[in-house]
Steps between C-alpha positions, in 0.01 A plus 500: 500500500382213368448518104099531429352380182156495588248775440288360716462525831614236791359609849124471561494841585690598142164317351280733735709753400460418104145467522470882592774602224309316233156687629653828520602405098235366389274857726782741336418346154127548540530843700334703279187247426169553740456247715845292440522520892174289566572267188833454651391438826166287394761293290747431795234379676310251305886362418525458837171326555527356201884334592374395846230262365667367190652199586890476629739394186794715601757416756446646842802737489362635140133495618578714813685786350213493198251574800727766648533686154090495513487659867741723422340628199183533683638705791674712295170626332358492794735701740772635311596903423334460157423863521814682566607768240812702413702595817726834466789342693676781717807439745384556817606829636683437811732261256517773256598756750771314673639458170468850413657622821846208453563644138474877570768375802676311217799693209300319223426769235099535394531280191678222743234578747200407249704181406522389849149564608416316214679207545415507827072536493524335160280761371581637099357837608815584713712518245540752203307470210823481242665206670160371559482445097847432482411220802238383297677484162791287616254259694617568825207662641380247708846556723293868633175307561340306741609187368575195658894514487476796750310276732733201442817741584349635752413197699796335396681772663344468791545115515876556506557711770208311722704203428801654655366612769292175576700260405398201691126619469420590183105517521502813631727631225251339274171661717687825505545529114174390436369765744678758361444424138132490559554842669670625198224372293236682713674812448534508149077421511535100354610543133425146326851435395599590849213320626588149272869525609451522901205197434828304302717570820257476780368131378867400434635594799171379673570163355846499609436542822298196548811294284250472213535635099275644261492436193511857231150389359375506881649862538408599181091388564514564833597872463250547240214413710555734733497829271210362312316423843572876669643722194273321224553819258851473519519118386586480194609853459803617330703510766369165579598338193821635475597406858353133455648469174833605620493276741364204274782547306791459784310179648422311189717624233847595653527123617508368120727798430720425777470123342606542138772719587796329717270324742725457799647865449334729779712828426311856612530602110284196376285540772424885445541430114206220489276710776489799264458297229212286624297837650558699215328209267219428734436902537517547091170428399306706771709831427485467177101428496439767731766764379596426202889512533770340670885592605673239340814679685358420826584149493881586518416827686334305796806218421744769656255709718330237681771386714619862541151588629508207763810678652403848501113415646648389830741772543235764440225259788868520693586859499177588604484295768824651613484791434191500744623369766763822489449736773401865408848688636704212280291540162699785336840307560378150469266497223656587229729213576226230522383626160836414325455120408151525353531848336821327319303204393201723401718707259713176341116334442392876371784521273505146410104490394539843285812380338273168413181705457668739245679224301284202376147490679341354206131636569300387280102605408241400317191696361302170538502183712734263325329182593701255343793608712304421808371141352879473448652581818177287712596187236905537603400561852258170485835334308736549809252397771475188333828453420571239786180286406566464123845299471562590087540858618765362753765379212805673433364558192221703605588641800748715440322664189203503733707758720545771251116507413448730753767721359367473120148586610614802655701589164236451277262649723690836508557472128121446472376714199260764587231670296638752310411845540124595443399825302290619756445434887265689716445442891286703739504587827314747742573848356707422243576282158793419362584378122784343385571568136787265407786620661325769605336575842203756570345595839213688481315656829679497831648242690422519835402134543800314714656355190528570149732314304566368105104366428736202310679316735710204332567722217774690425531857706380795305764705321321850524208624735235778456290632781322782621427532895782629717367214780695245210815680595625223791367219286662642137802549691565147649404372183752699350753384720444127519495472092708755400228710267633846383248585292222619726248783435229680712241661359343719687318813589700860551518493847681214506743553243617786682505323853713230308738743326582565830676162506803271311285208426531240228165588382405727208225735480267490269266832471338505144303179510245286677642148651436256213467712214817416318478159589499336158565646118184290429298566836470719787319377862377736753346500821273704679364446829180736500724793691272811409783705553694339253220465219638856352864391516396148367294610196740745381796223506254236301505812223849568502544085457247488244654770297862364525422161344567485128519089465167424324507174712521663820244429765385689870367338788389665765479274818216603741622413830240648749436412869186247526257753612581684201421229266230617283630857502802320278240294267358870436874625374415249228167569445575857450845451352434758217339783734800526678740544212684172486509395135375153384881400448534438850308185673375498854565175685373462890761348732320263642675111596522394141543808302839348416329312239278772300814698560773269342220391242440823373848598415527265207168537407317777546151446330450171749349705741 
């Protein structure tokens, strides 16, 4: 292809097209505002008006696309899906059970299973939750979702053996991939990477057909319009950005890559070297914005699994197209045989990514949005577009240097100096609050909400943990495991400190105090969630803590943590602090969505409040 410089646009239709991408912007930016739709719209029109009565000072070819970008804008607020919401995306069943049925047929253990469906419905939730995280950590996630590489193999498959078998007529190989990629794409219920990736192919190979080109700005425009127009809550999503920008990066920044860096050389090691490079820049400053970290060690990770990925896809679309094909009286001799090529490659890319995984992923967090990094990597990425239009950065001076900025960024960004560790850090959650206390980690309440975690992400992983609900026990333990803790204790009732005798855990019982008691020589912090069963047990424990402490300095805080409805029984508790035998040394606090502050403010000084 053809190298494109140009943001903009070329076609008239790409100018139709940008007048609904700049709308949908402009109606995404404004979203939340009453009656941004009718300003929007109201505006569009009097443009409009306004632009066909004006008189004509731009050249016809200018002043026609300025009057598409008006219509368009107008009939996108006019007819588009403005209103569409969240879709659950499920794989439709008859896909799922067909796939279902070929594995069960298939020697692949369950683990191998998991990793198969998932590779093969691009869904995350097929595989297991450890190498989900482990996925995730060494940036290679996007190989189990419904991104557009799947799509891109998968078609690309397809092209190759329609070409062989219609050699001297290859439209049909090219109607035949597209039919069955949009198939694919129906079954897996549209997901927008999917979605961009089959618009990429479909207008390409449209375009072909009729001996024409289009330009990456086109396809880039082009397939915008289209999700804003029909899956408007999905532009400008997540997965939106980070397919777009991926794909930004490959048609606008590999080309000055491939440039600086022995031009006429067109080696598969360059090529795969510059690709991962140019994605993984474009894609920095949206995961770090939105998540806060970043797998440095997915750059080289993806480097070396990429390619291997690209193989062991079309096997697996392969062998199940085989293997179904098979008659019922040959399976048990003949299946086992058809599995051999892509249950080998499946175990060297399996070993290969844990091997990789285990040695340098490089994940890095942050407990806050680092926002210079992400001015930094969109000022490098605006550096190499415009590398062929600005000659200086073309000497042999420059350029070179200019090559390992991409490289330094990434150092110093992984080097980046984070906070250092807070005192005190509280986060709540339905049911439950947890505290970290330097190194420190305490869960109080249960945790039956789907995921409880560190409330400090970006920050160093807590050295010991305290809790006191046995529904903690899966969570505790995986924490345990991914960080190594050995110093965990449980602190809780007698019922469950025999059930847990009853098993070799690395977790230590603790029967003679209440969860936060012993939390500080110079100040204890309790909850208590209004439980009247546990108002006995709880008041007895504050007297046993109050008794214990000898530091003159010492200070109690008991954190009032009760369900919404039983709001003003907890302002009573402090109203009536005395009549129910809790001395004046301790200091009720409500948990409420800034208690953090009275909380941390009256540790140093207690007479403030």
């Amino acid at each position: 292809m053809k190298q494109e410089i140009y943001l903009l646009p070329r076609a008239d239709f790409s100018w139709f097209c940008l007048g609904i991408c700049g709308t949908a912007f402009l109606l995404k930016l404004l979203f939340g505002y009453p009656g941004s739709h009718s300003f929007l719209l109201s505006l569009s029109l009097f443009l409009f008006v306004l632009y066909t009565f004006i008189p004509k000072t731009l050249p016809t070819k200018i002043d026609k696309k300025v009057y598409l970008f008006l219509l368009a804008s107008i009939l996108f607020l006019l007819f588009g899906n403005l209103h569409s919401g969240p879709r659950i995306k499920t794989i439709h069943p008859l896909f799922r059970s067909y796939l279902e049925t070929q594995i069960k047929k298939s020697p692949l253990t369950v683990f191998e299973s998991r990793i198969v469906m998932g590779f093969v419905t691009g869904s995350t939730k097929e595989i297991p939750g450890s190498f989900k995280d482990l996925s995730k950590e060494s940036g290679i996630l996007h190989l189990f979702a419904a991104s557009g590489l799947h799509l891109g193999i998968f078609i690309a498959s397809l092209q190759f053996l329609g070409n062989l078998c219609f050699r001297n007529r290859k439209w049909i190989s090219l109607l035949l991939s597209l039919g069955v990629g949009f198939l694919y794409l129906y079954v897996l219920d549209f997901p927008v990477s999917f979605l961009r990736a089959y618009l990429f192919v479909f207008l390409s190979l449209l375009a072909s057909l009729f001996f024409r080109k289009i330009g990456p700005a086109d396809l880039l425009v082009v397939s915008s319009a289209f999700i804003a127009f029909f899956l408007f809550y999905d532009f400008l999503s997540i997965g939106f950005l980070l397919s777009f920008g991926a794909v930004f990066g490959i048609f606008f920044l590999k080309p000055s890559l491939d440039q600086i860096l022995i031009p006429k050389s067109k080696s598969l090691l360059k090529e795969n070297l510059h690709l991962t490079v140019a994605c993984s820049l474009c894609s920095f400053p949206v995961l770090v914005y939105y998540f806060r970290s970043f797998s440095f060690g997915g750059i080289w990770i993806n480097f070396l699994l990429v390619p291997l990925a690209g193989i062991l896809l079309p096997t697996i679309y392969f062998t199940f197209f085989i293997q179904s094909l098979v008659p019922k009286f040959l399976e048990d001799q003949i299946i086992s045989w058809i599995w051999v090529p892509a249950s080998f490659e499946l175990s060297l890319f399996l070993k290969i990514f844990h091997t990789l995984g285990n040695l340098a992923r490089a994940y890095k967090t942050w407990p806050h949005v680092p926002l210079d990094l992400c001015y930094l990597s969109a000022i490098l990425t605006l550096v190499f577009y415009l590398y062929p239009k600005i000659r200086v950065l073309q000497s042999p001076y420059l350029k070179h240097p200019l090559y390992l900025f991409p490289i330094l960024f990434l150092s110093v960004s992984y080097f980046y100096p984070r906070p250092g560790l807070p005192s005190l850090l509280t986060h709540k959650r339905k049911g439950n609050l947890s505290i970290r206390n330097g190194d420190h980690l305490y869960l109080f309440g249960n945790c039956y909400s789907k995921k409880i975690s560190d409330p400090t992400p970006g920050l160093p992983p807590p050295q010991k943990i305290s809790f006191e609900s046995e529904s903690c026990l899966a969570n505790i333990l995986s924490l345990v495991r991914k960080h190594k803790i050995t110093d965990v204790y449980w602190h809780g009732t007698e019922s469950t400190m025999k059930w847990i005798s009853q098993f070799q855990l690395p977790i230590k019982p603790i029967k003679t105090e209440i969860l936060g008691a012993n939390m500080n020589p110079f100040y204890s912090i309790i909850r208590f969630d209004g439980n009247p069963k546990e108002v006995e047990r709880f008041l007895k424990q504050i007297k046993l803590a109050d008794r214990s402490k000898t530091n003159p300095h010492w200070k109690g805080i008991l954190l009032l943590d009760f369900p919404p409805w039983k709001k003003k029984d907890a302002k009573e508790w402090i109203q009536y602090q005395k009549l129910l035998g809790i001395s004046t040394a301790w200091k009720m606090i409500l948990v409420e969505e800034t208690f953090e502050i009275p909380l941390r403010d009256y540790i140093p000084n207690p007479n403030l409040l």
